[in-house]
PDB file of N, CA, C, O and CB in Angstrom:
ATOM      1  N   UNK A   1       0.831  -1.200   0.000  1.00  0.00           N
ATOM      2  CA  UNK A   1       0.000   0.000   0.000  1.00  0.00           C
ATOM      3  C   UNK A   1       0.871   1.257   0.000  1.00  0.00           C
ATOM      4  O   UNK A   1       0.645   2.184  -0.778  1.00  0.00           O
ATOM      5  CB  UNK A   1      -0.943   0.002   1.218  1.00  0.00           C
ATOM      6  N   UNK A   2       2.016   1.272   1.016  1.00  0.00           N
ATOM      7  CA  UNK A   2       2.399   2.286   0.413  1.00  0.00           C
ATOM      8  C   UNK A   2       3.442   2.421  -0.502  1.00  0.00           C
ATOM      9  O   UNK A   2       3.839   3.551  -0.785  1.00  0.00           O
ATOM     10  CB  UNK A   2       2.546   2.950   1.151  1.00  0.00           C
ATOM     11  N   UNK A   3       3.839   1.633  -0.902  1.00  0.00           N
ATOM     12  CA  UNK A   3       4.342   1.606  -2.775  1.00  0.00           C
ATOM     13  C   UNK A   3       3.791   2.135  -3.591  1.00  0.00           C
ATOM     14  O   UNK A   3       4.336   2.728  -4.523  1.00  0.00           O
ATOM     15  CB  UNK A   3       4.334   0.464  -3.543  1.00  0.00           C
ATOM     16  N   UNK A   4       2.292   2.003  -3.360  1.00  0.00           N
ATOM     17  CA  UNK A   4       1.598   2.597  -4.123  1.00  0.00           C
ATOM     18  C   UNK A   4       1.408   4.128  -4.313  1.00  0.00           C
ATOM     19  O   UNK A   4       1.309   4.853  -5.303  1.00  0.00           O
ATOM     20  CB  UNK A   4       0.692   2.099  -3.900  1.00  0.00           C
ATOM     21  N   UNK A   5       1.395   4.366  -2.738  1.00  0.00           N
ATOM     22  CA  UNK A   5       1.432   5.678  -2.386  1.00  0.00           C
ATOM     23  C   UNK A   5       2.554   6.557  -2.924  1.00  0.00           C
ATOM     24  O   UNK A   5       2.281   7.559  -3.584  1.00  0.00           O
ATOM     25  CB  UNK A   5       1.437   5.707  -1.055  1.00  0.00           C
ATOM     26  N   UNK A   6       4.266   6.078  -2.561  1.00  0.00           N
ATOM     27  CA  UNK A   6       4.990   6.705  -3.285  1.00  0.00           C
ATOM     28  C   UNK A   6       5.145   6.706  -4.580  1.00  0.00           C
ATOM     29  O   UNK A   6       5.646   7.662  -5.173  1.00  0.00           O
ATOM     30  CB  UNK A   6       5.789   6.580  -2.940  1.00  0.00           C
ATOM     31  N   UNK A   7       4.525   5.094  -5.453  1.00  0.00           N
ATOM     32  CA  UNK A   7       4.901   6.024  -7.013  1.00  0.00           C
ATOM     33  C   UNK A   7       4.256   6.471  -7.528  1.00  0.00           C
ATOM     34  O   UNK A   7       4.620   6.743  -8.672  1.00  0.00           O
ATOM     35  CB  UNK A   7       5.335   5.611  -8.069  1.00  0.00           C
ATOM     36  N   UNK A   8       2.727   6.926  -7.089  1.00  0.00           N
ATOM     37  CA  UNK A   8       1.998   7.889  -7.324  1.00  0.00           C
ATOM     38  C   UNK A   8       2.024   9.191  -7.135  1.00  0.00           C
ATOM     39  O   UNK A   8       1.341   9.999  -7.765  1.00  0.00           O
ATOM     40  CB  UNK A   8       1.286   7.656  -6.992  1.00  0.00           C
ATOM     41  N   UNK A   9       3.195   9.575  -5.840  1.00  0.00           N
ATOM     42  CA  UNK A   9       3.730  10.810  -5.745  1.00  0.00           C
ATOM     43  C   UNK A   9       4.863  11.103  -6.971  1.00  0.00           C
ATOM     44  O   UNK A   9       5.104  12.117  -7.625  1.00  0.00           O
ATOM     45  CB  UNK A   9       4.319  10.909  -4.304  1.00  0.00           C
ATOM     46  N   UNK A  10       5.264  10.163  -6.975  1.00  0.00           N
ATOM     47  CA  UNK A  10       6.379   9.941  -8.061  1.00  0.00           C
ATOM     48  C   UNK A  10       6.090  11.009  -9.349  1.00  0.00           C
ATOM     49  O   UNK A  10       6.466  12.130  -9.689  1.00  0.00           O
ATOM     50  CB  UNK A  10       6.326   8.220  -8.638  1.00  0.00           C
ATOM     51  N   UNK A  11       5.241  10.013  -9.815  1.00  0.00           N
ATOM     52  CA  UNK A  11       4.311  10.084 -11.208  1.00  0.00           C
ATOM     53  C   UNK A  11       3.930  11.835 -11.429  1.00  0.00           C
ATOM     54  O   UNK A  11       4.213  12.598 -12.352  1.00  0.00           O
ATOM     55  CB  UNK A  11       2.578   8.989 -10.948  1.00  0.00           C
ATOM     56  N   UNK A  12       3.179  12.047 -10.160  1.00  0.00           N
ATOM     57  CA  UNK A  12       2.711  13.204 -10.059  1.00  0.00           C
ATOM     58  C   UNK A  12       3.847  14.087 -10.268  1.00  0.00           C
ATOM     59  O   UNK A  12       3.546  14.978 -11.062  1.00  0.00           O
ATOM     60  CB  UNK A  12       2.025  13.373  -8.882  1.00  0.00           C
ATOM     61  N   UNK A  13       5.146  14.170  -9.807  1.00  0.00           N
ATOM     62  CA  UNK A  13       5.869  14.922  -9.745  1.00  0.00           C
ATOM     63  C   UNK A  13       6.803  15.187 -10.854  1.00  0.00           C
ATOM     64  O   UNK A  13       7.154  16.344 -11.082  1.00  0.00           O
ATOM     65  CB  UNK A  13       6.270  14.706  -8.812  1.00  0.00           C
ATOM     66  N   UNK A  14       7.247  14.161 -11.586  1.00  0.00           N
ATOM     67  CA  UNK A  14       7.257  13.774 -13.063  1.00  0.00           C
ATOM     68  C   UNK A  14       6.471  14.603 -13.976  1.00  0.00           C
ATOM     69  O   UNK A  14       7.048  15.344 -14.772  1.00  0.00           O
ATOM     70  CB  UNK A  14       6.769  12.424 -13.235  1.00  0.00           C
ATOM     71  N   UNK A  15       5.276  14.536 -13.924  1.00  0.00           N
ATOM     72  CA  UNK A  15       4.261  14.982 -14.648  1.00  0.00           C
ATOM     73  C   UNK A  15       4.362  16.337 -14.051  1.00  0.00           C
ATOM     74  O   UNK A  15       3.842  16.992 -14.954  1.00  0.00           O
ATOM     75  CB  UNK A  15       2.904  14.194 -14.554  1.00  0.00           C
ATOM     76  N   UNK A  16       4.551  16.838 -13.514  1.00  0.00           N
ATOM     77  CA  UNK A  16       4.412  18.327 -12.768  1.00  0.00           C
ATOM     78  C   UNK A  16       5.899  19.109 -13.741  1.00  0.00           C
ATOM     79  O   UNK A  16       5.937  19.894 -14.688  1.00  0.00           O
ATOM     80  CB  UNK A  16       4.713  18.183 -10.465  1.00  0.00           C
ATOM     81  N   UNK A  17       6.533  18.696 -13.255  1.00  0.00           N
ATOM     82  CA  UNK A  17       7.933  18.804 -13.146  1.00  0.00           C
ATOM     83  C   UNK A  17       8.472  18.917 -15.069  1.00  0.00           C
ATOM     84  O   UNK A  17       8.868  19.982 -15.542  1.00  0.00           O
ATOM     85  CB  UNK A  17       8.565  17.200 -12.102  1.00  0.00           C
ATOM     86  N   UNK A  18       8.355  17.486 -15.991  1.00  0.00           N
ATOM     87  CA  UNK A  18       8.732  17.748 -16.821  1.00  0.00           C
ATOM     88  C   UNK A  18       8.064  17.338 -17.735  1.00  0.00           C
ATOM     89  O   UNK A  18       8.682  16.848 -18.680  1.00  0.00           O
ATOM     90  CB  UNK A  18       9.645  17.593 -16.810  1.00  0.00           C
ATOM     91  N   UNK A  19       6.521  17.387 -17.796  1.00  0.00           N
ATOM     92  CA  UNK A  19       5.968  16.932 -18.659  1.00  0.00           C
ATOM     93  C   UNK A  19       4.925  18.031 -19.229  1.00  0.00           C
ATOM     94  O   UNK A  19       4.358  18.168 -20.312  1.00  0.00           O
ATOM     95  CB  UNK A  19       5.513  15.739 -18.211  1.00  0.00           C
ATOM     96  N   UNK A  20       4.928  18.827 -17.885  1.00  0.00           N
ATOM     97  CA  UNK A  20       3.738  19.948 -17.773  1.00  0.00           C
ATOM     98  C   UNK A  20       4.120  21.270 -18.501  1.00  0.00           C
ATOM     99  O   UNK A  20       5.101  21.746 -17.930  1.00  0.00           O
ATOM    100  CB  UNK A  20       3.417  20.349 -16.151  1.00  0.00           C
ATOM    101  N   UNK A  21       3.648  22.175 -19.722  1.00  0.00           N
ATOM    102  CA  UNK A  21       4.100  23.050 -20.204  1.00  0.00           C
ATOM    103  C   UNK A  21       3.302  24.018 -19.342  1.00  0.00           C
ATOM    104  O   UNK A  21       2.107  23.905 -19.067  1.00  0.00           O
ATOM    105  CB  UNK A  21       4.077  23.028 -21.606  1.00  0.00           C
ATOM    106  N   UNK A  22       4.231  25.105 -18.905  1.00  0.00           N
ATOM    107  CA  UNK A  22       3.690  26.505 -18.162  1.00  0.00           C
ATOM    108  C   UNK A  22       4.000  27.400 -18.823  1.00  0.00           C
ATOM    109  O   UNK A  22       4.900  27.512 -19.656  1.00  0.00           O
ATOM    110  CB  UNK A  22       4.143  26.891 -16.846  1.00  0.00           C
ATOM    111  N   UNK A  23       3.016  28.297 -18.360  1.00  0.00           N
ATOM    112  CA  UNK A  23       3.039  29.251 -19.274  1.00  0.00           C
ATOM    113  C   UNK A  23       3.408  30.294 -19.112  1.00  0.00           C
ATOM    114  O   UNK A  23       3.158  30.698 -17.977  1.00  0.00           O
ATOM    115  CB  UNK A  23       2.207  29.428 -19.689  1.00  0.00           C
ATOM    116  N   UNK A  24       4.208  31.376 -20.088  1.00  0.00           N
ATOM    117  CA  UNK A  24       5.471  32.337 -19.685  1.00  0.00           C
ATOM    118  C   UNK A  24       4.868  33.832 -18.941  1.00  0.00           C
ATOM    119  O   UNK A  24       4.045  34.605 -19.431  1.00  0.00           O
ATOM    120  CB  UNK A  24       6.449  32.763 -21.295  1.00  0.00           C
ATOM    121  N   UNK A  25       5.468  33.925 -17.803  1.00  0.00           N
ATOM    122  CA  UNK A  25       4.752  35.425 -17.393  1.00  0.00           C
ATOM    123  C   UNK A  25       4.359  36.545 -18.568  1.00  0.00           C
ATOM    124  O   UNK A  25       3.963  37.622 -18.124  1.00  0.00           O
ATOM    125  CB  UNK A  25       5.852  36.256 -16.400  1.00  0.00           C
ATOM    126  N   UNK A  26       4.406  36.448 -19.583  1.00  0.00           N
ATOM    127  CA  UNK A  26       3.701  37.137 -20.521  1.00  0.00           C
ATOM    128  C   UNK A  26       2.162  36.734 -20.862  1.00  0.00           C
ATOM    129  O   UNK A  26       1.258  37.567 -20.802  1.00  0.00           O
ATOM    130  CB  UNK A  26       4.490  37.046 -21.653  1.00  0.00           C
ATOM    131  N   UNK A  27       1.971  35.487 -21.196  1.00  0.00           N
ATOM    132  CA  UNK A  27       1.003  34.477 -21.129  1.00  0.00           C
ATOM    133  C   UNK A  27       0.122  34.452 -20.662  1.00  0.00           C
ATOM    134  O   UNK A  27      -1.074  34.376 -20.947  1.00  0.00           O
ATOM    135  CB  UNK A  27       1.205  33.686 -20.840  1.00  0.00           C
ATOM    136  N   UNK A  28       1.201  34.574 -19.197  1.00  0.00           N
ATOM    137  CA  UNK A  28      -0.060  34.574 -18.051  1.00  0.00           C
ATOM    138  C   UNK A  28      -0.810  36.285 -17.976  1.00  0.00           C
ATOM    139  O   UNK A  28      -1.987  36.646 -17.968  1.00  0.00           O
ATOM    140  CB  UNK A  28       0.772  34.095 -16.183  1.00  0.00           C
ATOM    141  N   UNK A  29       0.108  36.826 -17.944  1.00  0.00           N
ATOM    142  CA  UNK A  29      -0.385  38.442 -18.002  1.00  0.00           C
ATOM    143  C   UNK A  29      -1.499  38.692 -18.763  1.00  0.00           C
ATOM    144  O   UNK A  29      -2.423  39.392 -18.348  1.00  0.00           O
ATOM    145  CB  UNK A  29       0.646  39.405 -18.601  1.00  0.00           C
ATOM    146  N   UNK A  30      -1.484  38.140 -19.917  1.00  0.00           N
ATOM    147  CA  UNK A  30      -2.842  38.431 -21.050  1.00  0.00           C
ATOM    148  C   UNK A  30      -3.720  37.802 -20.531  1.00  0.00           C
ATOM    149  O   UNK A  30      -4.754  38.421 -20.283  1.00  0.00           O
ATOM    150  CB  UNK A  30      -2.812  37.945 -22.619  1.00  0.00           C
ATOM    151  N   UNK A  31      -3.640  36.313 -20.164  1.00  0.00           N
ATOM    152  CA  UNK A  31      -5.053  35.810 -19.801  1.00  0.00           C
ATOM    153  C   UNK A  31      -5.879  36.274 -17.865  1.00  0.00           C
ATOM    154  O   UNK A  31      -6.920  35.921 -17.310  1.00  0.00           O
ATOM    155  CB  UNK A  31      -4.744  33.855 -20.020  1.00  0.00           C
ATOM    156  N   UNK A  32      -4.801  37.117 -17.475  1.00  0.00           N
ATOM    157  CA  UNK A  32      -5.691  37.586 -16.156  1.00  0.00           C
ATOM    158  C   UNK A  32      -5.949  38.879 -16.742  1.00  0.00           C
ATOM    159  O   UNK A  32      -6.596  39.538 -15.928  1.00  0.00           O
ATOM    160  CB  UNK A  32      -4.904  37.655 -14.488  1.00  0.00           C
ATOM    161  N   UNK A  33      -5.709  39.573 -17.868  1.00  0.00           N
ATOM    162  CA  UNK A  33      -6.311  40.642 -18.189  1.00  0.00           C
ATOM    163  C   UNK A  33      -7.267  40.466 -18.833  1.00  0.00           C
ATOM    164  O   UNK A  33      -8.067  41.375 -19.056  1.00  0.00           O
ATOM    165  CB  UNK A  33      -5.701  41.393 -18.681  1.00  0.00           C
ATOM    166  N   UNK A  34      -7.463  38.799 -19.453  1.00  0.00           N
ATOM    167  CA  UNK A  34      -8.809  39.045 -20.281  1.00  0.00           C
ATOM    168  C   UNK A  34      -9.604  38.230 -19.366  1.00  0.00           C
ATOM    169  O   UNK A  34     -10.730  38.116 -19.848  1.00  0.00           O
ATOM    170  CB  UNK A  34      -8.882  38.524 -21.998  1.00  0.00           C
ATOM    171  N   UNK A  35      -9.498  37.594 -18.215  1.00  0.00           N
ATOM    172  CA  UNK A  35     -10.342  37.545 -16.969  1.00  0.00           C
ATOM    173  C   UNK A  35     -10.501  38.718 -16.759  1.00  0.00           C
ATOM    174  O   UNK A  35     -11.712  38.895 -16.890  1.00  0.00           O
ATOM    175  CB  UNK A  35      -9.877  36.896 -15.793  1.00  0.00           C
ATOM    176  N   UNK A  36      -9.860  39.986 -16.420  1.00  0.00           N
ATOM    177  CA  UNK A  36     -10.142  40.651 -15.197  1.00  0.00           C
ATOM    178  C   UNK A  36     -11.264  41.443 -16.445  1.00  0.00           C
ATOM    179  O   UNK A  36     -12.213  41.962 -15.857  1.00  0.00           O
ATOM    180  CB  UNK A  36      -8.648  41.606 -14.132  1.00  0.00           C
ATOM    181  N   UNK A  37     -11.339  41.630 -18.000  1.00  0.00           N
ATOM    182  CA  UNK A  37     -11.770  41.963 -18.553  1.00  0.00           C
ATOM    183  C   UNK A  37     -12.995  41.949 -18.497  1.00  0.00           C
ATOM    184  O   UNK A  37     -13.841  42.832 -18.355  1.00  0.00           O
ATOM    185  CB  UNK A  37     -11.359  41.750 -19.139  1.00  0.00           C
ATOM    186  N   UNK A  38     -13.037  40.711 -18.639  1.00  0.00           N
ATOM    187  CA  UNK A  38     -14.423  39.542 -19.102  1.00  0.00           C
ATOM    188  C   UNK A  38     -15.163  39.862 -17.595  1.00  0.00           C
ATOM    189  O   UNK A  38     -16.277  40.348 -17.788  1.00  0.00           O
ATOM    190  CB  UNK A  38     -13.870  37.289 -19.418  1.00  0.00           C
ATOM    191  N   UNK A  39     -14.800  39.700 -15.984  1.00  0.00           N
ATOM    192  CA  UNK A  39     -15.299  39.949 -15.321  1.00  0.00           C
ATOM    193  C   UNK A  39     -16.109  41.290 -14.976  1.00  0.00           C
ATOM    194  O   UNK A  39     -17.245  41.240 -14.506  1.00  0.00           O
ATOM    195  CB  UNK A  39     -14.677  39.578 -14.857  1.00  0.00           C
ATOM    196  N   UNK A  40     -15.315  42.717 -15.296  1.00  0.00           N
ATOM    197  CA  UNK A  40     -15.624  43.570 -15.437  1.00  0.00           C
ATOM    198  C   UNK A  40     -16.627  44.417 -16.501  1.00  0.00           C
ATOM    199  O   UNK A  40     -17.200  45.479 -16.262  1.00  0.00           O
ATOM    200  CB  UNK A  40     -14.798  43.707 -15.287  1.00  0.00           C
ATOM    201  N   UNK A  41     -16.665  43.644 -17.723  1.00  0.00           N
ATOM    202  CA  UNK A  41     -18.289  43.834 -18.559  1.00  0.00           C
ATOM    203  C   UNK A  41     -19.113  43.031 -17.932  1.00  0.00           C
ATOM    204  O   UNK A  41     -20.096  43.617 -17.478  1.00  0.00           O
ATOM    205  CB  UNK A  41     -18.444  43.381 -20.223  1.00  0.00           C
ATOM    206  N   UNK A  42     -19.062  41.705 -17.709  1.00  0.00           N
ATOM    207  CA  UNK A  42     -20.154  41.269 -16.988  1.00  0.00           C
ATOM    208  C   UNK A  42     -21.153  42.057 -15.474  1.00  0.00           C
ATOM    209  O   UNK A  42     -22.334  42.262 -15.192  1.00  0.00           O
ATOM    210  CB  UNK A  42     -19.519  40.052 -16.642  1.00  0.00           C
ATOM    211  N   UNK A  43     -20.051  42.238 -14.964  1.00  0.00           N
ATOM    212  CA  UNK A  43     -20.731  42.919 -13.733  1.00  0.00           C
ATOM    213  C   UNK A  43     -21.039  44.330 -14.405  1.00  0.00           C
ATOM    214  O   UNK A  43     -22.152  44.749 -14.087  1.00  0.00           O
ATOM    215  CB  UNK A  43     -19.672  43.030 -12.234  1.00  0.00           C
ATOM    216  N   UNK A  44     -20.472  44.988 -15.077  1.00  0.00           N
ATOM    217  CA  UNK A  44     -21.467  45.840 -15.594  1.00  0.00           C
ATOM    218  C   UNK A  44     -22.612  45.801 -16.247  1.00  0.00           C
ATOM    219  O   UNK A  44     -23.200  46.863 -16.453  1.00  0.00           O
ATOM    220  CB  UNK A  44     -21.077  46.381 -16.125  1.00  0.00           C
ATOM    221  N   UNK A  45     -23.238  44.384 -16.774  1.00  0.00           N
ATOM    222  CA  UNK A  45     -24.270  43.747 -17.704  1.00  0.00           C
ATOM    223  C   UNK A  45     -25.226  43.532 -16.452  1.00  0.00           C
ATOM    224  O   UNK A  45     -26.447  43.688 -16.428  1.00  0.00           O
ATOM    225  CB  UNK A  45     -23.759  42.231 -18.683  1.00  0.00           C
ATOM    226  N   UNK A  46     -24.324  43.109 -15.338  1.00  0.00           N
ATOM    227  CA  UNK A  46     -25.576  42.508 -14.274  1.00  0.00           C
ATOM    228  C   UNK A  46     -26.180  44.221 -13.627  1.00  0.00           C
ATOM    229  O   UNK A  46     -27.360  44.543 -13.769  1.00  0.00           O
ATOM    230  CB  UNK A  46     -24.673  41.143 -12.559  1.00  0.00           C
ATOM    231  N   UNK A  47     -25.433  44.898 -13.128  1.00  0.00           N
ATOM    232  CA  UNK A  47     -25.650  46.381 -12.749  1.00  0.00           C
ATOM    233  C   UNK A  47     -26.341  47.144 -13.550  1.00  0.00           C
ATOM    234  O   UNK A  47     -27.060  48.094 -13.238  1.00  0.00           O
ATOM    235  CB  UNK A  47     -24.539  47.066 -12.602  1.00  0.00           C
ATOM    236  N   UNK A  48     -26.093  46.673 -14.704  1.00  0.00           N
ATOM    237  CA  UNK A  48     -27.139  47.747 -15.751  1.00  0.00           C
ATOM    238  C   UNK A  48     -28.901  47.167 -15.624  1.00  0.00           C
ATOM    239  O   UNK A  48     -29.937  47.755 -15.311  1.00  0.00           O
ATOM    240  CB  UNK A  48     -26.505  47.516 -17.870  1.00  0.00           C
ATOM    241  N   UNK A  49     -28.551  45.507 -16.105  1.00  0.00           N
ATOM    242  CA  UNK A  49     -29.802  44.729 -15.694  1.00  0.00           C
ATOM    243  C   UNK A  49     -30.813  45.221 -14.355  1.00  0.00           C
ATOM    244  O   UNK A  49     -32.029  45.409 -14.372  1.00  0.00           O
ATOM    245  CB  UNK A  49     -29.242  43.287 -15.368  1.00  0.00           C
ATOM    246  N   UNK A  50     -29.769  45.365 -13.110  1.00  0.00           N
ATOM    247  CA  UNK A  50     -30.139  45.202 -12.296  1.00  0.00           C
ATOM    248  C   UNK A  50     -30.657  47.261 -11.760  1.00  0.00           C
ATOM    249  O   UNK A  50     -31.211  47.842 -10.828  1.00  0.00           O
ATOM    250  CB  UNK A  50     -29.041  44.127 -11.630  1.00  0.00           C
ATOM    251  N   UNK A  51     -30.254  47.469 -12.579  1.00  0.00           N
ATOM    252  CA  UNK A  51     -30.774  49.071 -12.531  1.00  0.00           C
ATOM    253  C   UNK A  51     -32.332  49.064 -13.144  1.00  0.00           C
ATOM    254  O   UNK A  51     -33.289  49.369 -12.432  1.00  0.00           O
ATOM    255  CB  UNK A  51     -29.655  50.216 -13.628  1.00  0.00           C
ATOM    256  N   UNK A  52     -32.460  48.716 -14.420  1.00  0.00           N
ATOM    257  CA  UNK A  52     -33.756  48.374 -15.132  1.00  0.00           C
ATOM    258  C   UNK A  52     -34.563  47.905 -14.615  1.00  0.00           C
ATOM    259  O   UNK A  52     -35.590  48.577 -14.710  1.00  0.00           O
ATOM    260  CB  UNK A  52     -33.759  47.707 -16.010  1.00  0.00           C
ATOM    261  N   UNK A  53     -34.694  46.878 -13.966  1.00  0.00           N
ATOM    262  CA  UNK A  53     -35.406  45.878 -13.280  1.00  0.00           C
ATOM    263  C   UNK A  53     -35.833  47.085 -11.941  1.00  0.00           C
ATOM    264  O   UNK A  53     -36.998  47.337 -11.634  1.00  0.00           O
ATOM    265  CB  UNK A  53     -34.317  44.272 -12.864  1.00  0.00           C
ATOM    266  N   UNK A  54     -34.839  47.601 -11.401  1.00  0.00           N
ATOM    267  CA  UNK A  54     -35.253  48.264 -10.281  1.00  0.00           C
ATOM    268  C   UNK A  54     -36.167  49.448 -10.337  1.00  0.00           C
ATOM    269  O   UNK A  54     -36.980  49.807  -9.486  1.00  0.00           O
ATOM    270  CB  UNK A  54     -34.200  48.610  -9.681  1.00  0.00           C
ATOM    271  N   UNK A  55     -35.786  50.179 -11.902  1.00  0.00           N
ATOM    272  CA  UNK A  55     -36.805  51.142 -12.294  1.00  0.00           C
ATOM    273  C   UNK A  55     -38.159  50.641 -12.797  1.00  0.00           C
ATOM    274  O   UNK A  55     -39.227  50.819 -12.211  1.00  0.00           O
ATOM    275  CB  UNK A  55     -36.255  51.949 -13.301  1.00  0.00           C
ATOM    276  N   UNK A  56     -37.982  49.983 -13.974  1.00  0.00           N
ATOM    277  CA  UNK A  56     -39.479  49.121 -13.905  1.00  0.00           C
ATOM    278  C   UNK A  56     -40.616  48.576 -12.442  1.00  0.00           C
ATOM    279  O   UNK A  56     -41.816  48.835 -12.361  1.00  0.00           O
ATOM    280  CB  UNK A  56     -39.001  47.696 -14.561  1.00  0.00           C
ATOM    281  N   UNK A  57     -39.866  47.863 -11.526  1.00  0.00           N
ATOM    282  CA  UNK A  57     -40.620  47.627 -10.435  1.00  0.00           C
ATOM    283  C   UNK A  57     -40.714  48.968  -9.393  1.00  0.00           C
ATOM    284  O   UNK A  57     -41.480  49.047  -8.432  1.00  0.00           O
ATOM    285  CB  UNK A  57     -40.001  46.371  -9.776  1.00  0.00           C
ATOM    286  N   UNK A  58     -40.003  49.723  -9.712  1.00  0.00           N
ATOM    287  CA  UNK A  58     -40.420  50.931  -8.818  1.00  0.00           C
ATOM    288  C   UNK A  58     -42.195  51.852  -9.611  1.00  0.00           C
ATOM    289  O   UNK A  58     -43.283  52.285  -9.231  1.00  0.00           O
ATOM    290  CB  UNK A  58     -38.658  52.237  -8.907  1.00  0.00           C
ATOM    291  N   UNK A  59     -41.502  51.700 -10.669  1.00  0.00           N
ATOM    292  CA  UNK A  59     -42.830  52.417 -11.515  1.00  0.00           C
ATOM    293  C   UNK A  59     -43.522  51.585 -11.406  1.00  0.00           C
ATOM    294  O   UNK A  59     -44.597  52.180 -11.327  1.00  0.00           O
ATOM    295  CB  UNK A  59     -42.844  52.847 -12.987  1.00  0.00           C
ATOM    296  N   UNK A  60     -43.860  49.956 -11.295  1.00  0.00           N
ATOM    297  CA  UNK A  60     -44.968  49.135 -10.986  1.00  0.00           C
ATOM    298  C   UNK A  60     -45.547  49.744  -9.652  1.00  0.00           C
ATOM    299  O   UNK A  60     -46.725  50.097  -9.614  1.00  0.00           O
ATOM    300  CB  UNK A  60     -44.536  47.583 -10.863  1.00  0.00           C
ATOM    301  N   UNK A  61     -44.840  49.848  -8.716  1.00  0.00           N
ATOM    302  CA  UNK A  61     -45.292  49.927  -7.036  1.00  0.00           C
ATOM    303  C   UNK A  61     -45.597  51.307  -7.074  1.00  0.00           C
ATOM    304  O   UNK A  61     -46.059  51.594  -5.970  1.00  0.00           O
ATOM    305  CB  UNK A  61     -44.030  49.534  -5.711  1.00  0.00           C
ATOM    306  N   UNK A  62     -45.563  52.344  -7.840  1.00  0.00           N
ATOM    307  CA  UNK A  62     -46.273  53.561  -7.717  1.00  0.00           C
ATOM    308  C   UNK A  62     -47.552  53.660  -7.974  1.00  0.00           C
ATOM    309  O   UNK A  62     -48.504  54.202  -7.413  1.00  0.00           O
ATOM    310  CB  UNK A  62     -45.795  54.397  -8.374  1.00  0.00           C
ATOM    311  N   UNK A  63     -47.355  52.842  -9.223  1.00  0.00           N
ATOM    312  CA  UNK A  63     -48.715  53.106  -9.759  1.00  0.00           C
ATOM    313  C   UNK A  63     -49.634  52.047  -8.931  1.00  0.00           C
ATOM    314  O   UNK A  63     -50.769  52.341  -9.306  1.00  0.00           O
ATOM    315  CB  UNK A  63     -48.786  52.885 -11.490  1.00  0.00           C
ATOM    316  N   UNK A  64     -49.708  51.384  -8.360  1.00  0.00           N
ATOM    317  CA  UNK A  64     -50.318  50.853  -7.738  1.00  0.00           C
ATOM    318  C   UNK A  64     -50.753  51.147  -6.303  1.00  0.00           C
ATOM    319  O   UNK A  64     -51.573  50.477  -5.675  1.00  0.00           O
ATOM    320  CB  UNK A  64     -49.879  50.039  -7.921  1.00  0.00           C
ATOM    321  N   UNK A  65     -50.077  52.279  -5.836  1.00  0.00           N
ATOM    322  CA  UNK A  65     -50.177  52.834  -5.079  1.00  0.00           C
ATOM    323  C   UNK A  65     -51.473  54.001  -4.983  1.00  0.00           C
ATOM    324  O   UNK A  65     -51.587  54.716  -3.988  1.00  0.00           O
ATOM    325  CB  UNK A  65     -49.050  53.085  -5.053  1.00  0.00           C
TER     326      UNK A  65
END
């Protein structure tokens, strides 16, 4: 059992180590900018949504008033 255990750490580390391509701090730079991108229209899509929705149901509850 634990044979098993270590050459599965093994393996893992192998595979981590020199099998795994990473990607170059340039790389990475573009894709958290087109996260931080992508996050930042969205929450403006939900805020805009969520502005509309709030004016519509406000003008519902007046007039019903």
């Amino acid at each position: 059992m634990f044979t098993k255990i270590v050459n599965y750490c093994k393996a893992c580390y192998n595979e981590l180590a020199h099998e795994t391509t990473w990607p170059t701090g340039r790389e990475l730079t573009h894709s958290a900018m087109v996260v931080l991108s992508a996050s930042l229209v969205i929450a403006l899509v939900v805020f805009a949504m969520d502005s509309v929705f709030r004016f519509i149901m406000t003008g519902l509850y007046s007039i019903g008033n």
